[in-house]
C-alpha atoms as one frame of an Amber mdcrd trajectory, in Angstrom:
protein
 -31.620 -17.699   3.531 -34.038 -15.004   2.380 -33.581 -12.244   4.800 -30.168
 -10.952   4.532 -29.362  -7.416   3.242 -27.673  -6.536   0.490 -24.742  -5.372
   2.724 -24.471  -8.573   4.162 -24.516 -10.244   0.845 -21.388  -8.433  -0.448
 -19.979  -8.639   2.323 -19.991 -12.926   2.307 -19.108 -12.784  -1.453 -15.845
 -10.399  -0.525 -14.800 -12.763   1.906 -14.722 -15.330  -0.934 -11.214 -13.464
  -1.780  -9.351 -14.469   1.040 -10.270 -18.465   1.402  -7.296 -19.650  -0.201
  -4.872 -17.392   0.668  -3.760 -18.908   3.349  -0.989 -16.672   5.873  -1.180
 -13.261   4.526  -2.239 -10.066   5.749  -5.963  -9.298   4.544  -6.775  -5.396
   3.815 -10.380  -4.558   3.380 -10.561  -0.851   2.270 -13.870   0.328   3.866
 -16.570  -1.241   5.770 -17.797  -4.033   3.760 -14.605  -5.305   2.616 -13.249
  -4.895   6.064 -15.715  -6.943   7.237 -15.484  -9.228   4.208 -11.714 -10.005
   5.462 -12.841 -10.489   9.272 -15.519 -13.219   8.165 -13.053 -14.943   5.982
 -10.613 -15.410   9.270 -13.850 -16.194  11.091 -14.451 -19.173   8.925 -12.687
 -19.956   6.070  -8.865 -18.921   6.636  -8.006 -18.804  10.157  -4.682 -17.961
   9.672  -5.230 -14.509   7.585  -3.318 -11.513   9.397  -5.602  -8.492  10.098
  -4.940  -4.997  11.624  -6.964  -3.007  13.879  -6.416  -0.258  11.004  -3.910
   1.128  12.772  -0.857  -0.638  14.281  -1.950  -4.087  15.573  -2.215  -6.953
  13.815  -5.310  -8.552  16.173  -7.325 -11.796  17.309 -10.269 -12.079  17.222
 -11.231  -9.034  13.932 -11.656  -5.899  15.437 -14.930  -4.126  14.606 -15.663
  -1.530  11.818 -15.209   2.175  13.900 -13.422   0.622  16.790  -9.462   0.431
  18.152  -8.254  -3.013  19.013  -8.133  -4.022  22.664  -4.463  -4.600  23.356
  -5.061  -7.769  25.260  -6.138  -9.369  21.984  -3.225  -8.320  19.826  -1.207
 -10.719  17.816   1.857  -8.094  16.878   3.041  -4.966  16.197   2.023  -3.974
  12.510   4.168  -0.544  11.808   4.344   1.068   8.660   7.860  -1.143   8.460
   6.491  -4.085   8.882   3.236  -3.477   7.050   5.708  -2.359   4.026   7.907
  -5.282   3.970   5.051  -7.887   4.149   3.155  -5.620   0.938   6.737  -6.101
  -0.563   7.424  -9.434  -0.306   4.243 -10.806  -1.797   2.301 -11.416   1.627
  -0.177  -9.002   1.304  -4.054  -9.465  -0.756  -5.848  -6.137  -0.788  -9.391
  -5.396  -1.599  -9.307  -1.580  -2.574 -12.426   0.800  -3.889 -10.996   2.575
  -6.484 -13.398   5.386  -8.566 -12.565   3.968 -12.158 -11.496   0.601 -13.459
 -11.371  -0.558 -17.043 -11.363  -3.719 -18.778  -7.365  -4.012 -18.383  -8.362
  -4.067 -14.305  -6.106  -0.864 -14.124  -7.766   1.526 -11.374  -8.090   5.348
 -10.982  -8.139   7.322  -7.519  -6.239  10.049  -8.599  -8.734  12.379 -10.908
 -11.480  12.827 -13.234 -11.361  14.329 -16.314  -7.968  15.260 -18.053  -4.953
  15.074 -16.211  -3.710  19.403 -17.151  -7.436  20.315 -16.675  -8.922  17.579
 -14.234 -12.804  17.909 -13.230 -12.485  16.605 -10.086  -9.223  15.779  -7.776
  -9.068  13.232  -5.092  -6.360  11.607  -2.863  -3.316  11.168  -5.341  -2.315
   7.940  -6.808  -1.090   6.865  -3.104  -0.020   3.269  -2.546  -1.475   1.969
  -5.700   1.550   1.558  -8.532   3.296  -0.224  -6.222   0.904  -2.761  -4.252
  -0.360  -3.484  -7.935   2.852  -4.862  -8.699   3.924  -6.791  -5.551   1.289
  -8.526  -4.060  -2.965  -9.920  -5.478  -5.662  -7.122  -5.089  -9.265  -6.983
  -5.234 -11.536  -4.421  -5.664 -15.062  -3.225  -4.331 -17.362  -0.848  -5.923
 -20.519  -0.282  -4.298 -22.071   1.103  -7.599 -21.571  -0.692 -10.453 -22.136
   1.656 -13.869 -20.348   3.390 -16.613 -18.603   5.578 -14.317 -17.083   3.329
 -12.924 -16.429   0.841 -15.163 -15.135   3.031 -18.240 -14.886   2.434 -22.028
 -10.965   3.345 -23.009  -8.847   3.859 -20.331  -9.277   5.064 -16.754  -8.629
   8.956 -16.810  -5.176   8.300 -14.850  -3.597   4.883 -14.060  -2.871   4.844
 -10.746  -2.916   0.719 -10.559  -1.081  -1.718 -12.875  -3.412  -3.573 -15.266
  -3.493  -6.484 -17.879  -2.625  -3.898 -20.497   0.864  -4.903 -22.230   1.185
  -1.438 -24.192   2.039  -0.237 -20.690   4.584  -3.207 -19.393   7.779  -1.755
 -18.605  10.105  -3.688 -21.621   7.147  -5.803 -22.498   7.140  -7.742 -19.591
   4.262  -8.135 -16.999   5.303  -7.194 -13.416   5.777 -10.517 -11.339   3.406
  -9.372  -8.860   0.491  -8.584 -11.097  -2.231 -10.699  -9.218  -5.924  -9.301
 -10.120  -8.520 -11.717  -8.435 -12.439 -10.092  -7.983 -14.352  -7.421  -7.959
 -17.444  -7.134  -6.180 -20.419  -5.269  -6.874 -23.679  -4.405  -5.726 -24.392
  -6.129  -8.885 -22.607  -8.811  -9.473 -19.203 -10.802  -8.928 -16.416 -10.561
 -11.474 -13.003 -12.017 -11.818 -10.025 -11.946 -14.737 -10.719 -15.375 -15.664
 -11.339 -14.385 -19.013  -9.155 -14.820 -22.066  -5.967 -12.983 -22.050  -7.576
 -11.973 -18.237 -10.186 -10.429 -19.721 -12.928  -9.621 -17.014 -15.487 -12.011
 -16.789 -19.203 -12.239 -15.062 -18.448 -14.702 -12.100 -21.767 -14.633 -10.470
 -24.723 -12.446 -10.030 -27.108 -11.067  -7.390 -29.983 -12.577  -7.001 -32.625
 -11.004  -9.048 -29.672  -9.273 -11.212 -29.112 -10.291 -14.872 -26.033 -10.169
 -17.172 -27.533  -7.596 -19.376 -27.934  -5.200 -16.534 -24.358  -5.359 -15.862
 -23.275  -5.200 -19.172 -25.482  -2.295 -19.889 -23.433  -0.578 -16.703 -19.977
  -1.462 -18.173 -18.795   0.575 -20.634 -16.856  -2.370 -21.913 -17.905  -6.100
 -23.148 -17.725  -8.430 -20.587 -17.195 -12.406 -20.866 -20.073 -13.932 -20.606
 -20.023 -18.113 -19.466 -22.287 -20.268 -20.558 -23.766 -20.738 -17.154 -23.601
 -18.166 -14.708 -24.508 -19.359 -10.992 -26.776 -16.769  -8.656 -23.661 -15.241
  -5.926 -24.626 -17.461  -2.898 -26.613 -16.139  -0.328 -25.180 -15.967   3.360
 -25.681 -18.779   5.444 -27.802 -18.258   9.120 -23.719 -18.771  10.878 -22.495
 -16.198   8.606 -24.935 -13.502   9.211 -24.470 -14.421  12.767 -20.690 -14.105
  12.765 -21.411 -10.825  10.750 -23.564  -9.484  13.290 -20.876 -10.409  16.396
 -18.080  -8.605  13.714 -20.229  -5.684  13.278 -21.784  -5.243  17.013 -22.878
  -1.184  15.945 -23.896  -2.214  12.767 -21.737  -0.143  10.672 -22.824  -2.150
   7.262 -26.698  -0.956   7.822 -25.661   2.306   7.038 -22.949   0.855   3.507
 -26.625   1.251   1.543 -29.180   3.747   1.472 -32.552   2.327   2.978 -30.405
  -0.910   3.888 -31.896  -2.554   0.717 -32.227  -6.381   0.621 -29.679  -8.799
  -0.875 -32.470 -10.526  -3.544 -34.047  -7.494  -4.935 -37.024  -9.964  -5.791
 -37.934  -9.522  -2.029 -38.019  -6.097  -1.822
């Protein structure tokens, strides 16, 4: 396919996170991952768990901006029973923080130094403890230096590959970091010592562009395939998931998936 949007591409590569998971409960943090997590139950892992975002765990996805028709609930998905399934594991999160670093540890606390910060945001939240007990993804819909800082995030809010912060040298049993996705590129921790490697990339999109927006080195294979393009079913399914086309807007201008066609 040649005439998908970049939306709709990141949205089939995010969905790549949940294939394998089997029975857990899916959170995609913000529109595209949302909808990444709804096309993954759609075709790949029919037995994910998702929430209307609020209470229900529902069948079929319910739409971006949208509360889930009761009829076509599964459960009851309280802040009890969301909790104990984060805690015991069950639970594969794909989460938009504003700063990651090559350990994978995340920021969404603050910016700049922590008795002086330049900017504060929403605290560190959920994030030391879903790091811990259950795999995470992440989404960042612009991939650069900013984001993806030299050093250390300003404030770890999310539990990394970094032993000088284990707690007694030992990594937390939970610690599962799987992809990130990018309006660049795909990356995972497949590298040595989980050091974050270049899994795919856009089409039209070359490793040097995305190293020259990392502020740290990234591994770089030997062969590095082109992220696959949604199929004609997907973008269908995406359009039925999406009926008032919440992902046109993810994207200023809606820009195409293969830059080479714009």
């Amino acid at each position: 396919m040649s005439d998908y949007s970049l939306a709709e591409l990141l949205i089939t590569a995010a969905a790549q996170a949940w294939t394998n998971d089997g029975e857990v409960m899916a959170t995609g943090i913000g529109v595209l991952p949302r909808l990444g997590a709804s096309l993954a139950k759609a075709t790949t892992n029919p037995a994910l768990m998702l929430t209307d975002g609020e209470c229900l765990y529902t069948d079929p996805p319910t739409p971006p901006g949208r509360v889930a028709d009761r009829a076509q609930a599964e459960g009851w998905a309280p802040y009890d029973r969301t909790f104990s399934t984060l805690w015991g594991g069950r639970r594969h999160a794909m989460v938009g923080p504003v700063q990651i670093d090559r350990f994978g540890q995340a920021n969404i606390n603050l910016i700049g130094p922590k008795a002086a910060p330049k900017v504060a945001m929403l605290g560190v939240r959920g994030f030391p403890g879903n790091s811990i007990h259950h795999p995470n993804s992440f989404f960042f819909p612009a991939h650069n230096s900013r984001a993806f800082v030299a050093g250390e995030v300003d404030y770890v809010c999310m539990a990394g590959y970094n032993p000088a912060r284990y707690l007694d040298g030992r990594k937390p049993a939970g610690l599962d970091l799987r992809i990130i996705v990018t309006n660049l590129a795909v990356l995972d921790f497949q590298g040595p010592f989980h050091a974050i490697r270049v899994r795919s990339l856009h089409p039209g999109v070359g490793f040097d562009e995305v190293q020259d927006n990392t502020g740290f080195d990234l591994v770089r294979p030997d062969h590095i395939p082109t992220t696959a393009a949604p199929t004609a079913e997907q973008l269908a399914l995406i359009a039925a998931l999406d009926p008032q086309g919440a992902r046109k807007t993810a994207f200023k201008g809606d820009p195409p998936g293969d830059r080479r066609q714009a």
